[in-house]
Each structure stands twice: as C-alpha cells, then as structure tokens.
C-alpha positions in Angstrom: 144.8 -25.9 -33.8 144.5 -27.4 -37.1 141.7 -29.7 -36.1 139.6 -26.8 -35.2 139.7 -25.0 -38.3 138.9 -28.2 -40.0 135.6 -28.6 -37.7 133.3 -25.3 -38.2 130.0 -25.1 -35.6 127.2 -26.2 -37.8 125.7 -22.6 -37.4 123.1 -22.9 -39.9 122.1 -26.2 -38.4 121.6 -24.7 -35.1 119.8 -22.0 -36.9 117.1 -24.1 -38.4 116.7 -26.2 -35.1 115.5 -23.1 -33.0 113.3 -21.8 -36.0 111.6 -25.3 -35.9 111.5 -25.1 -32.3 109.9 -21.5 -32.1 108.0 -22.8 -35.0 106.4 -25.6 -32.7 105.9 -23.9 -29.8 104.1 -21.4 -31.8 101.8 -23.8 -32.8 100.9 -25.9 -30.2 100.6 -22.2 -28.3 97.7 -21.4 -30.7 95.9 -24.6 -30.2 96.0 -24.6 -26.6 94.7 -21.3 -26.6 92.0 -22.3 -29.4 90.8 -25.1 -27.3 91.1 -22.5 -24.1 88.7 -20.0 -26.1 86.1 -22.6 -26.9 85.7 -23.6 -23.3 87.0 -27.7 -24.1 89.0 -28.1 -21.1 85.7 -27.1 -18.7 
C-alpha cells in the first residue's frame, strides 16, 4: 500500500497528451477538408 501512494497517475501528463491529440486531429481534419473543398483529390 505504501508503494502506491508513493506513485501518483501522471494525470496532468495524460491531460496534455489528449489535448495534443485532439489538437492534431483537429488540424489535419481542417486540411483534409481544405484540400476536399478545393477539388485536389479529383
């Protein structure tokens, strides 16, 4: 019991990892549908 109050879950690590994931997504989302809009993958 003592060694897992010594180890915490790196909650704000995990935190940051899905906002730079959403973050990502989000982004490459808005290209794709830049490039969808212009007609570049005809």
């Amino acid at each position: 019991m003592d060694e897992d109050k010594k180890y915490k879950t790196p909650q704000g690590t995990i935190a940051i990892m899905i906002i730079f994931v959403i973050l990502i997504i989000a982004l490459w989302g808005s290209a794709y549908l830049t490039l969808l809009s212009r007609g570049v993958t005809q």
